[in-house]
N, C-alpha and C positions, 0 to 999 in steps of 0.2 A: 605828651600830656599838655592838657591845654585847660586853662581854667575859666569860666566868665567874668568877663569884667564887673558889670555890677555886684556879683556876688561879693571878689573882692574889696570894692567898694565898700560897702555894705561891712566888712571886716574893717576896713579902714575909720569909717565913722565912728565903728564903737570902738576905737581903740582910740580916738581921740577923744572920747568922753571921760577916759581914764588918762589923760594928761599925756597922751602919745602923739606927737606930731603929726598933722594930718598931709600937711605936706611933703613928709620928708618919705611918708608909709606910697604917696599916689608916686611920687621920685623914684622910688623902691622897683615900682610897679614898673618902671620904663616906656609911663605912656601918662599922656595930659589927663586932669580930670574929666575933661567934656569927652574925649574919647570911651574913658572904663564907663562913662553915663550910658553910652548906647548899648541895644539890644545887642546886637550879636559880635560886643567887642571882648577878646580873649585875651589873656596873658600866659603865657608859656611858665614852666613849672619852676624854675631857676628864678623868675623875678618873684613867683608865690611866694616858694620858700622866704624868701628874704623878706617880704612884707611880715608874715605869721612871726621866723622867730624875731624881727624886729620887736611887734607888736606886744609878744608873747613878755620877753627880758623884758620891756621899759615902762609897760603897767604894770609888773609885779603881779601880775593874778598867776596862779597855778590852775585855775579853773578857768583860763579864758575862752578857751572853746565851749566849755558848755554855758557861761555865759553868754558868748554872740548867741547862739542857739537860743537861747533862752530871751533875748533881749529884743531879736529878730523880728515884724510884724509878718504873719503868714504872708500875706497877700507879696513878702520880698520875691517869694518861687515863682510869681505870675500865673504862666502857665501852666505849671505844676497843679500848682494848686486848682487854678477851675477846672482841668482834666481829672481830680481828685474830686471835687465837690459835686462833678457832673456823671460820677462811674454810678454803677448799678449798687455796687456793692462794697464794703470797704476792703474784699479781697482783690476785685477789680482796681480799685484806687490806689492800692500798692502796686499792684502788677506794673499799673502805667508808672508809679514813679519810680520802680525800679528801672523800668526800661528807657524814658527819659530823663534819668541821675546824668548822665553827661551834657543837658545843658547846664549842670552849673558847675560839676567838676566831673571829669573824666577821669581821672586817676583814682576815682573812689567807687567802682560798679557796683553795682547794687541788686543781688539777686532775692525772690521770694522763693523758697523753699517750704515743701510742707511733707512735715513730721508724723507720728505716730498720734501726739498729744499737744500739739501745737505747731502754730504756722512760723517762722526762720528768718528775719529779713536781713541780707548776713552781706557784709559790705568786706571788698578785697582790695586794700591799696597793692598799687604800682608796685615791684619788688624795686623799681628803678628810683623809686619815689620815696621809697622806705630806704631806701640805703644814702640817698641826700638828705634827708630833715626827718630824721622823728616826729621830731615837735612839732614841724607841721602836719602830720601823717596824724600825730595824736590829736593835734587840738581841733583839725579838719573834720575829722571823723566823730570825736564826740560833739562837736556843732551841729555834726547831720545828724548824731540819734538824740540829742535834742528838741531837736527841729522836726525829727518824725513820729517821734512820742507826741509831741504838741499836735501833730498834724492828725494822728491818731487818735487824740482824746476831741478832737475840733469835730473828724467824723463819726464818731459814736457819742457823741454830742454830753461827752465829758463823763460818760456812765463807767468807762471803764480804763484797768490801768495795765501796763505791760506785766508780764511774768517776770523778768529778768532781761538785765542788758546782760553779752559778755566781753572783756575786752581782755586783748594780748598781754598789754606791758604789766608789768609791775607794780601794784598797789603803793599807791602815792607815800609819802613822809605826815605830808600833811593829814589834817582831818579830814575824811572821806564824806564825813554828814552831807555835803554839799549834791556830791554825787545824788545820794537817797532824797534832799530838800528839788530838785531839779527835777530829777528823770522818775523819781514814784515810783520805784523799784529797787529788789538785788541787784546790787553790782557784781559781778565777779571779777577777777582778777587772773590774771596769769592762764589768762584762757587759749583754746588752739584759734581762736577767731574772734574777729568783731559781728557781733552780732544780736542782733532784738527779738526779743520771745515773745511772742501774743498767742493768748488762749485763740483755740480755735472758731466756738461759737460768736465773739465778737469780731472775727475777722471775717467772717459770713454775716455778718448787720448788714440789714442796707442802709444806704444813705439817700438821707430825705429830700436831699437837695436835689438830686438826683435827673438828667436831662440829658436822653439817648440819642436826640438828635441834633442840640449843640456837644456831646459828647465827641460826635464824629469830626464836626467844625475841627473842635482843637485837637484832637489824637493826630488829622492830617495834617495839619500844621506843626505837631512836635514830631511827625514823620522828616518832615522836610527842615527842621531846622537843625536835628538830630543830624540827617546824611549831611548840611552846608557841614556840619563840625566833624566829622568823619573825613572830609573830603579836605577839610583844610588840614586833619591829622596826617590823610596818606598815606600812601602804599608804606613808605618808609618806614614811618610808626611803627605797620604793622612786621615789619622783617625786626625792627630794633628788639622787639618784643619777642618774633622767635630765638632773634640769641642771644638776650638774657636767658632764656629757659632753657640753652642747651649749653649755657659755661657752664664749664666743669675741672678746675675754672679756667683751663685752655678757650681761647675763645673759638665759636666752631667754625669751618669750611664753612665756604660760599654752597656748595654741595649737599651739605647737611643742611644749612637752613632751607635749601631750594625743595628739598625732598620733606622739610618739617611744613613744608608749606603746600606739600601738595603739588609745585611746581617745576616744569624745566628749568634748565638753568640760564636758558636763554631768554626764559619769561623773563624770571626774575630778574636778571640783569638790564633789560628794555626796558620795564617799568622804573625798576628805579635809576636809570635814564631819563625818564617820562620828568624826573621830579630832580633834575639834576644832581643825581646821586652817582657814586661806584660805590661796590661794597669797602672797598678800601674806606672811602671817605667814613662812612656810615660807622665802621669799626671804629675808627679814628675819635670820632665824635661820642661815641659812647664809652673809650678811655678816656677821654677828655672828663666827663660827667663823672664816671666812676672814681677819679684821680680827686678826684676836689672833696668827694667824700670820704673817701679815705684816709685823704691827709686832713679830716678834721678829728681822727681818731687818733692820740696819741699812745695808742695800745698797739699801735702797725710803725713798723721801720720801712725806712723807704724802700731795703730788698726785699719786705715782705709786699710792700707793695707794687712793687715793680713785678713780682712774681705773680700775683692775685690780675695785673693786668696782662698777664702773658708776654711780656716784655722778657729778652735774652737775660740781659742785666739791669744792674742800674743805672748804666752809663746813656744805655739806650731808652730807657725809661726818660733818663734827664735830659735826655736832647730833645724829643719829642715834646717835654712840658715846657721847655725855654720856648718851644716855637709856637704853643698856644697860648705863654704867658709873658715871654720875654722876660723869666726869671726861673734858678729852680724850684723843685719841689721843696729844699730845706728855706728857702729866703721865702716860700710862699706862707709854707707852713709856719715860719717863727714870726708872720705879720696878723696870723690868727688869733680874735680873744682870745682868753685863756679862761 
């Protein structure tokens, strides 16, 4: 999972407007300011996380995500955006930013779906993403249907408003007005998906803006910056990915992923060679990741967690995390807020 740097950025700022250190959020990030400045600079999901729930705790908003969203000047998308203002159609201009959602986070895809009685635009975070940071997973996500509501009312040039958002988690403590003053719409709650409802005949407008043949300019250019970030994710990603989706929660043969993947087993093992990988390693790295989230839930014992990562015991569990942390899992766990 790979995020863009300015995006982050761009969360970084307004969270110092709300008395959050700005310094301490770009530190967070694990890379200099003038670097997150540039176009196609990324940050990996682990230092996100850490930025967002930073951000999230030390301004005290509960609505910080749909704030940024809200706070955001379009033109932050770039190319998004003029590949949106340049489509034929505002059904067109979704399509392309569903399909270009990964320059700015890849862990939040973004598909257009159309329904019986309305058109879908239904976003699937990472299961790998969702099991490290909620809170990032939440406030990420309502920042993007923020930001696509706005972008939506930009190209039907403010005439009309969404049907209904829906989202997973659990209807907040707080007052919810904010949700309905923001997004101009039902919120639902405790839904099977995140996802934005738009009537059908406005999602067929066209847009006036509209230019077929700068259209082409930038779709080929978010062709090509799309594959650089594909290619800097890797083959790798792409096997981590098959097995998450086949723990059960044994984690699976090198055989089963090779076969979920369509491939011999010899492919699969060359290529992620290619990328200095063995699947051992790859295994390893994603109990690594899965461990850290775990132990931030204090509802799992370490045998339960030792078991959740297919580890024999726990003895074996804990010699493996002394040697990615040089401590164990109880000394890691009792240095976590609380």
């Amino acid at each position: 999972m790979a995020f863009n740097g300015r995006f982050v950025l761009n969360i970084a700022h307004y969270a110092s407007r709300l008395g959050v250190d700005l310094d301490r959020l770009v530190e967070l990030s694990g890379h200099s300011m003038a670097y997150l400045e540039k176009e196609d600079a990324t940050i990996q999901n682990q230092a996100y996380n850490s930025v967002i729930e930073t951000a999230v705790a030390e301004s005290c908003d509960p609505f910080f995500g749909l704030h940024v969203g809200e706070s955001q000047n379009l033109s932050a998308v770039g190319l998004i955006l003029q590949i949106s203002q340049s489509s034929e159609t505002v059904k067109q201009a979704l399509h392309y930013c569903c399909e270009f959602a990964n320059l700015g986070c890849s862990a939040l895809p973004l598909t257009l779906v159309e329904e019986q009685n309305h058109y879908k635009v239904r976003m699937k975070a990472d299961s790998l993403w969702l099991e490290q940071s909620p809170i990032a997973v939440r406030h990420t996500a309502e920042g993007v249907l923020c930001f696509s509501i706005r972008e939506f009312h930009s190209l039907t040039r403010e005439k009309h408003q969404a049907i209904a958002v829906h989202l997973p988690w659990k209807r907040p403590k707080d007052d919810i007005s904010e949700y309905s003053r923001i997004l101009g719409c039902p919120v639902l709650f405790n839904q099977a998906e995140i996802a934005l409802l738009l009537q059908k005949k406005h999602v067929e407008d066209k847009v006036i803006t509209s230019d077929h043949a700068l259209l082409q300019i930038l779709v080929a250019h978010a062709h090509a910056k799309s594959a650089q970030i594909e290619q800097l994710s890797g083959f790798s990603a792409a096997v981590k990915q098959s097995v998450i989706s086949l723990i059960k929660p044994a984690f699976p043969s090198i055989e089963q992923v090779a076969h979920h993947l369509n491939l011999s087993l010899r492919t699969l093992q060359r290529r992620l060679k290619e990328e200095g990988y063995t699947f051992k390693k790859l295994i390893d790295e994603l109990r690594k990741d899965f461990a850290f989230s775990y132990l931030k839930r204090p509802d799992l014992s370490i045998t339960e967690i030792a078991f959740l990562l297919d580890y024999a015991d726990t003895s074996a569990f804990s010699r493996s995390f002394k040697r990615w942390t040089g401590q164990s899992p109880i000394s890691y766990r009792s240095g976590l807020p609380q």
